[in-house]
Backbone bond lengths (Angstrom), bond angles and torsions (degrees), N, CA, C in turn:
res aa  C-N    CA-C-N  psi(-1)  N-CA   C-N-CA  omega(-1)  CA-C   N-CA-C  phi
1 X - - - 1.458 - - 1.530 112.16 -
2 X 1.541 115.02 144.36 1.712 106.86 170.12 1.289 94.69 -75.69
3 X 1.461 106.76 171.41 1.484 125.05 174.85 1.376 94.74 -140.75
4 X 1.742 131.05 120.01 1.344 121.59 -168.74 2.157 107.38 -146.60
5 X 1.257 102.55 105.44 1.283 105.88 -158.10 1.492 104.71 -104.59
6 X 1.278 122.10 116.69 1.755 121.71 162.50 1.092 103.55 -93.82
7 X 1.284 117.40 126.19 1.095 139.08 179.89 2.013 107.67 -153.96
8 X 2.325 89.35 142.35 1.396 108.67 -172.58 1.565 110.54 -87.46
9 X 1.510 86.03 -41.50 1.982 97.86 -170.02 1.245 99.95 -88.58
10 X 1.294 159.06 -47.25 1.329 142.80 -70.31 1.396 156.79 44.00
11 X 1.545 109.26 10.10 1.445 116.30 -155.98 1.666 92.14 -95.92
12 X 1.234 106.72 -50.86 1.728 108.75 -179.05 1.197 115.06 -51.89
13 X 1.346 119.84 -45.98 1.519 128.37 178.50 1.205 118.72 -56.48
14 X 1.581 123.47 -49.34 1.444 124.72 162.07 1.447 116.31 -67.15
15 X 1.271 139.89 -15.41 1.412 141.79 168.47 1.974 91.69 -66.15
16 X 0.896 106.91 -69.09 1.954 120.37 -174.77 0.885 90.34 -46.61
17 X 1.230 146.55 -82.92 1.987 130.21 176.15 1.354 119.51 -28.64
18 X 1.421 123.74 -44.25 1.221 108.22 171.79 1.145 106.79 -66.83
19 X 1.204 137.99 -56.11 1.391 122.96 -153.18 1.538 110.44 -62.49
20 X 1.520 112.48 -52.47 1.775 126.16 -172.47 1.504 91.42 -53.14
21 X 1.190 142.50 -47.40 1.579 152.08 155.72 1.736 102.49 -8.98
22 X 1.168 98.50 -91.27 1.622 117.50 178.98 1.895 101.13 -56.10
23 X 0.961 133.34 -47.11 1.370 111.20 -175.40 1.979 122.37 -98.52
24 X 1.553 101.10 19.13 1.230 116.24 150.67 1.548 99.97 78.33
25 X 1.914 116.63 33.83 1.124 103.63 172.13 1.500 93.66 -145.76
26 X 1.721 121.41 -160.41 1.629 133.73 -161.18 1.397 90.48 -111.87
27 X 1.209 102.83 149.01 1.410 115.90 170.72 1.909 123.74 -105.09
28 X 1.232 118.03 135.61 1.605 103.00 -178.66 1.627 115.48 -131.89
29 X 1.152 106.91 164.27 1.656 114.73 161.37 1.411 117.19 -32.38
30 X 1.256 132.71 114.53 1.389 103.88 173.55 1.500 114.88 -73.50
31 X 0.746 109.92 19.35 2.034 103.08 159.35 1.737 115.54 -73.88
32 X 1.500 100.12 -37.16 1.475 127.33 -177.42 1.381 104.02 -50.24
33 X 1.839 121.38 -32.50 0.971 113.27 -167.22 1.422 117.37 -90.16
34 X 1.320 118.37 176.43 1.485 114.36 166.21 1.801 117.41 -142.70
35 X 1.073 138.18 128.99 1.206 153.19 -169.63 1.809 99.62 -31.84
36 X 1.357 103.17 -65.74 1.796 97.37 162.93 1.049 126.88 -50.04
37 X 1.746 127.80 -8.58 1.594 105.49 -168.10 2.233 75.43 -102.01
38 X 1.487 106.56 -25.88 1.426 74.00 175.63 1.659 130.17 -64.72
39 X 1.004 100.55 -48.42 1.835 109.64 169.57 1.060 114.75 -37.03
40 X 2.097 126.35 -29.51 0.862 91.98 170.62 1.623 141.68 -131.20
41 X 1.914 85.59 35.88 1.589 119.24 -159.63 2.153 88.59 -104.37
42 X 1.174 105.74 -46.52 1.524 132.48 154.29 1.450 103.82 85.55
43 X 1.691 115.89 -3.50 1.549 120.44 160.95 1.659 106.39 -110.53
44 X 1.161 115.45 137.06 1.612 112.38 173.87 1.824 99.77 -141.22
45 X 1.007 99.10 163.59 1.773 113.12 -170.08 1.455 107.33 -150.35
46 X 1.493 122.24 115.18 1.089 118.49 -177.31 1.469 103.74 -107.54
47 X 1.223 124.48 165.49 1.193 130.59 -171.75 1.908 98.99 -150.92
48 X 1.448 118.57 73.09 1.291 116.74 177.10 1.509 115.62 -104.21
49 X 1.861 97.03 170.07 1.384 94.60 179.20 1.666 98.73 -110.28
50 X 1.912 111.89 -161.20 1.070 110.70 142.48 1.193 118.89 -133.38
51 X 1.020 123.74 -169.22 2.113 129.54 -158.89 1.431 97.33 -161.69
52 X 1.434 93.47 139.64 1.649 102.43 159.03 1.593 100.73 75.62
53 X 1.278 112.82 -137.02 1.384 141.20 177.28 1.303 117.21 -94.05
54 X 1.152 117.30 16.23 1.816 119.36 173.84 1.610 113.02 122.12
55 X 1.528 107.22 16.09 1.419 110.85 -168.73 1.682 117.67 -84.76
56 X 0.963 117.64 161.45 1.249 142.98 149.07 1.810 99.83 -21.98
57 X 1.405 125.82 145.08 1.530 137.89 146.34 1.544 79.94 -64.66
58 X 1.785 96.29 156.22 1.540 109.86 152.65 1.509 128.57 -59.89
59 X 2.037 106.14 -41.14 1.033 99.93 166.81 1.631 140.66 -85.90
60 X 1.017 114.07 24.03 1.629 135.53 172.77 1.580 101.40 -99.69
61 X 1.366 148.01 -19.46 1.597 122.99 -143.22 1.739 99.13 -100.58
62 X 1.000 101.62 -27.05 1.479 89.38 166.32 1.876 135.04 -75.91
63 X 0.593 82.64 -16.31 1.875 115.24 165.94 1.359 118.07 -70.28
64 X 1.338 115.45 -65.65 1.691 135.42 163.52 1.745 106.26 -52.48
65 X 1.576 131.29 -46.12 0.925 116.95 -163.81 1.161 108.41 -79.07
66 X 1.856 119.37 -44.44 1.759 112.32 167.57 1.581 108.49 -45.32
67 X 1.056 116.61 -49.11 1.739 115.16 178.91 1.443 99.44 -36.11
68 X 1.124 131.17 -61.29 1.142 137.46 -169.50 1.178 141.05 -64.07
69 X 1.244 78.02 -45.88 1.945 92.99 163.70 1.578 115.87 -84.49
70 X 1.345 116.07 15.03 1.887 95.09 -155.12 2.022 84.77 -120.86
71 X 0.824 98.77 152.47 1.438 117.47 176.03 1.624 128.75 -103.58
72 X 1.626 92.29 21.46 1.712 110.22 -169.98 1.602 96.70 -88.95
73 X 1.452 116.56 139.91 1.288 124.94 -173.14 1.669 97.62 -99.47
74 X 1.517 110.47 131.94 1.471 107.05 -169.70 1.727 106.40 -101.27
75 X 1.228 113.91 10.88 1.916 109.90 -165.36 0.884 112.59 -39.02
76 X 1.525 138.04 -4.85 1.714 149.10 -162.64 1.158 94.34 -83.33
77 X 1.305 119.63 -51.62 1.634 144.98 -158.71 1.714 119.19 -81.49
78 X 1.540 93.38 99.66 1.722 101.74 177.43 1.783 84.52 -93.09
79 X 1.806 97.49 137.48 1.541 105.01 156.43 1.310 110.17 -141.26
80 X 1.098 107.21 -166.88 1.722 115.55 -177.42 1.341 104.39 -151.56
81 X 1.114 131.14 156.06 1.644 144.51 -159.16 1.792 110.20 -140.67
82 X 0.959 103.04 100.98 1.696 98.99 155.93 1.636 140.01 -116.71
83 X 1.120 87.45 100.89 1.750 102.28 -166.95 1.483 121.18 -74.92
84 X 1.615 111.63 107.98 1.325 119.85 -174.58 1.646 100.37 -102.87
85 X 1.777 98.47 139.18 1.002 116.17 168.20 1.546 130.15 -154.72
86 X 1.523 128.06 170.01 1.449 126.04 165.83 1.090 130.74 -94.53
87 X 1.529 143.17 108.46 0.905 139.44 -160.02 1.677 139.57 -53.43
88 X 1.729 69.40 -11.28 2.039 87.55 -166.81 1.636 91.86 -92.95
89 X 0.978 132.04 12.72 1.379 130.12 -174.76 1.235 111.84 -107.22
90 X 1.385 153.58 101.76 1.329 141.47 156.32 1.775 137.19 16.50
91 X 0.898 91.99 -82.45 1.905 133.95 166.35 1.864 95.32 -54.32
92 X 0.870 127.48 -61.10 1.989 129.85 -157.19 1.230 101.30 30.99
93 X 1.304 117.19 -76.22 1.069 122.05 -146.23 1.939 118.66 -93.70
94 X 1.365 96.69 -11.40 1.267 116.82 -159.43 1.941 97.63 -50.09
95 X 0.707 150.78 -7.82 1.627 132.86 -177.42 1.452 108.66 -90.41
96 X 1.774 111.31 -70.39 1.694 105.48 141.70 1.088 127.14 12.55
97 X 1.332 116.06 -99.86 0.947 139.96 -153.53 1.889 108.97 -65.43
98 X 0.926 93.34 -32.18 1.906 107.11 178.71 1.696 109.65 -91.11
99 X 1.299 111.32 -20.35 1.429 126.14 142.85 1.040 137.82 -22.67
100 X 1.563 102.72 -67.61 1.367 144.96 -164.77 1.742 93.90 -80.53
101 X 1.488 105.86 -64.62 1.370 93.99 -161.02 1.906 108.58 -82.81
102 X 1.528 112.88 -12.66 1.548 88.82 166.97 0.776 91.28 -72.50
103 X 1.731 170.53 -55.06 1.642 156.09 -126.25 1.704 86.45 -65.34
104 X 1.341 103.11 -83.92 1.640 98.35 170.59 1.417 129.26 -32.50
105 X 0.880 130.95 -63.38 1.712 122.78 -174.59 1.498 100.93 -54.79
106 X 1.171 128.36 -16.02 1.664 121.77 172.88 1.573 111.60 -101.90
107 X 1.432 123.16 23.89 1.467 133.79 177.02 1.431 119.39 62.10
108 X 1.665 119.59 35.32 1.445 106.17 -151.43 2.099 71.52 -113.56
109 X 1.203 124.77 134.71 1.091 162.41 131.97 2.026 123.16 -12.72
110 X 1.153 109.47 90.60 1.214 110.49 -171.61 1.378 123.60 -70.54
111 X 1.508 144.14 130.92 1.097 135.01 179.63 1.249 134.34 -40.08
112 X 1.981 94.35 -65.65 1.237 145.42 -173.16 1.472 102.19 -126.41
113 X 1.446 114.85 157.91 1.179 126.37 159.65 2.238 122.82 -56.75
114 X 1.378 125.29 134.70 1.303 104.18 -155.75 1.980 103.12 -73.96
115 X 1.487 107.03 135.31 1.471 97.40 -174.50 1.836 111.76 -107.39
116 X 1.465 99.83 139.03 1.714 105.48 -165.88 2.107 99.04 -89.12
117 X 0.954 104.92 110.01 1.714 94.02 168.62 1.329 114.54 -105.46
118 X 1.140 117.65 131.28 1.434 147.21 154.69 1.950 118.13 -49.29
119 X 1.629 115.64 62.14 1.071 110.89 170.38 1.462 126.16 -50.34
120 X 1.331 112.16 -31.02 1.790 101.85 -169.17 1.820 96.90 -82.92
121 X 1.370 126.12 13.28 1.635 111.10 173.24 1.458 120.63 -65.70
122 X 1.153 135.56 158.56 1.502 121.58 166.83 1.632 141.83 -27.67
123 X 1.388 104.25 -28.67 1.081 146.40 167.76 1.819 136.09 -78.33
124 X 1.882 83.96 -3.30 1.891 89.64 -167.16 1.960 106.07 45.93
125 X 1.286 121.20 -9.17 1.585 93.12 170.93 1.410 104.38 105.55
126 X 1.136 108.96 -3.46 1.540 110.20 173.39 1.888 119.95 -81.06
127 X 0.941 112.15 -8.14 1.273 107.85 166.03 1.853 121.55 -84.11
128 X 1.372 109.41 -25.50 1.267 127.41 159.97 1.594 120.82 -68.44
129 X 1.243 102.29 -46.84 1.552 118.24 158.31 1.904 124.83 -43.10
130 X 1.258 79.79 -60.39 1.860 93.65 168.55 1.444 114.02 -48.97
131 X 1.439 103.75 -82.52 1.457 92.98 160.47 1.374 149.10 -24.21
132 X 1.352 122.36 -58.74 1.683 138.11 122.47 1.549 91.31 -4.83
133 X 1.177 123.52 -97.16 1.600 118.10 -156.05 1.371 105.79 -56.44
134 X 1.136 146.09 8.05 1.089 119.73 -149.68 1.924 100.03 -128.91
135 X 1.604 103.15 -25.27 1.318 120.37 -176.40 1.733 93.46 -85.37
136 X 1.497 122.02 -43.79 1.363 127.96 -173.85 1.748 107.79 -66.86
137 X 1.047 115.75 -41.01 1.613 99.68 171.97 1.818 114.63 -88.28
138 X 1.651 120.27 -12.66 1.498 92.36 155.18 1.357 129.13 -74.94
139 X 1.439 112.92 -30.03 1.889 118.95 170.92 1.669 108.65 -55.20
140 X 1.968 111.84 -26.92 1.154 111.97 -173.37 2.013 105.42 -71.87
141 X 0.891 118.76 -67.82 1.018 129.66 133.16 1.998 92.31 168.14
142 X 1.095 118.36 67.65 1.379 120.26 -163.51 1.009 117.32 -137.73
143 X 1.320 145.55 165.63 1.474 132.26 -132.66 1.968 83.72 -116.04
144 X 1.451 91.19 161.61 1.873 97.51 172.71 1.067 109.29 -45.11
145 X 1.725 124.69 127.20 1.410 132.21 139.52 1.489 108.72 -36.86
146 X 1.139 127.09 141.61 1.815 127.40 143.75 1.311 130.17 -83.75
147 X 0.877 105.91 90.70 1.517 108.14 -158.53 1.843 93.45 -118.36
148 X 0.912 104.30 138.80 1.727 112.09 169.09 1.218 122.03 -135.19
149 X 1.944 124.72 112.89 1.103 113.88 154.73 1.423 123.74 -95.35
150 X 1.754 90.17 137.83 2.056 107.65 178.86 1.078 92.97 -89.40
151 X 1.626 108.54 126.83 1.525 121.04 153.66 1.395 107.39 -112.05
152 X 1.692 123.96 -4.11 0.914 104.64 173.04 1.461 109.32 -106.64
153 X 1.547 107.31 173.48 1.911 112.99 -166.33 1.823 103.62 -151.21
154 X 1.811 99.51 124.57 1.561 88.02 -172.82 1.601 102.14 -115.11
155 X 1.270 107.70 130.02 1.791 107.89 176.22 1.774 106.81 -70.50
156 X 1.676 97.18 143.31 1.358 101.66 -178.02 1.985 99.12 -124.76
157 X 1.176 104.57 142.48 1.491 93.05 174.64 1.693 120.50 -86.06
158 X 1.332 102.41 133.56 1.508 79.65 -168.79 1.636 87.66 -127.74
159 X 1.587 103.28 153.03 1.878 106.83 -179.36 1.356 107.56 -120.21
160 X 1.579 88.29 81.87 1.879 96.56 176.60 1.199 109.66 -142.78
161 X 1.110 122.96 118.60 1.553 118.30 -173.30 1.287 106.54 -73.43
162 X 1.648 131.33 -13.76 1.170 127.94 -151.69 1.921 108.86 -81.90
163 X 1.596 86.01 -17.90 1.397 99.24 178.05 1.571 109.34 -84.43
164 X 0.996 134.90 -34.49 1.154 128.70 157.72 2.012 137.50 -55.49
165 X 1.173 80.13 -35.04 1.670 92.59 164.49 1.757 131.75 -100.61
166 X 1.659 89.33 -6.43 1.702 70.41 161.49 2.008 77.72 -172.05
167 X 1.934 96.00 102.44 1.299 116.93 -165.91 1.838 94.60 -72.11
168 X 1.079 107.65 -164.48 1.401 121.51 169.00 1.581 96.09 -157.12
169 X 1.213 128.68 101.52 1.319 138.90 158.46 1.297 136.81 -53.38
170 X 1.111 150.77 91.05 1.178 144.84 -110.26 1.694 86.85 -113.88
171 X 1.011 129.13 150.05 1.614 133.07 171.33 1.893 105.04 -49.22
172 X 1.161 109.36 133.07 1.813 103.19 -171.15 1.253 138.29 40.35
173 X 1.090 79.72 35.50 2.297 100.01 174.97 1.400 88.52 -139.08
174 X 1.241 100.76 -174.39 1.420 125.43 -141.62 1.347 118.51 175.67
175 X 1.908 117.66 90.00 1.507 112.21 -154.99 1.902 84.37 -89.73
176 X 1.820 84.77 163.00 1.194 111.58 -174.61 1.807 124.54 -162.09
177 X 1.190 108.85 109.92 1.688 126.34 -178.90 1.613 95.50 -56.94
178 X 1.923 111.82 120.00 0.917 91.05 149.39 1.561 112.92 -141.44
């Protein structure tokens, strides 16, 4: 199967790694892709975000517009859609979701039902995500991903000043003296 993620921040892109992860293949831009390599890969999995007011990632719009313009009938083509978004935004979900339904208006066959995640939750959305993986590889016909989300976090004391003067910030953490 392709695995093809637009993504603004990074969040989609690391969701598309997990998944291409668990189904034993690479994940790409969906610009990378092209309508023939779906026809003739005949599973595809998107993993998009949205931006702005309901837009397109930058790296998805060239992808979407051949979609758009092309008059190739995809019925060959089972995909699946996962639509990341922020809640405080209007639009959230809006790229997804328009995803989803050009895939349809060109006859291409849904896996799963299309699922909307809620990145700004406590969770970045990964518990919704999990799930997501978990319904997508039995329809795949493939054994459970392992996937684990930590919500929990244990403080350790540590006596190093060195960590205090020159931190290393870890992507979505946030060090703190207490």
């Amino acid at each position: 199967p392709i695995v093809a993620y637009g993504s603004a921040s990074g969040t989609a892109m690391k969701f598309a790694r997990i998944v291409a992860d668990f189904i034993g293949t690479k994940s790409l831009a969906i610009n990378n892709l092209t309508i023939k390599q779906m026809l003739t890969r005949k599973v595809a999995i998107f993993v998009i975000s949205t931006i702005g007011e309901g837009e397109y990632p930058t790296n998805s719009r060239k992808f979407i517009k051949q979609l758009i313009d092309s008059m190739d009938v995809l019925s060959d083509v089972k995909f699946a859609v996962c639509a990341l978004g922020n809640h405080s935004y209007k639009y959230y979900y809006r790229a997804g979701i328009n995803l989803y339904e050009l895939l349809e208006q060109h006859l291409a066959k849904p896996i799963v039902p299309l699922v909307k995640i809620d990145t700004s939750l406590e969770d970045k959305g990964e518990t919704a995500f999990e799930g997501w993986c978990q319904t997508l590889s039995r329809e795949l016909g493939l054994k459970p991903p392992k996937i684990e989300v930590h919500l929990n976090y244990s403080l350790k004391e540590v006596d190093d000043d060195g960590i205090i003067s020159n931190p290393l910030n870890p992507v979505g953490f946030e060090l703190a003296s207490i």
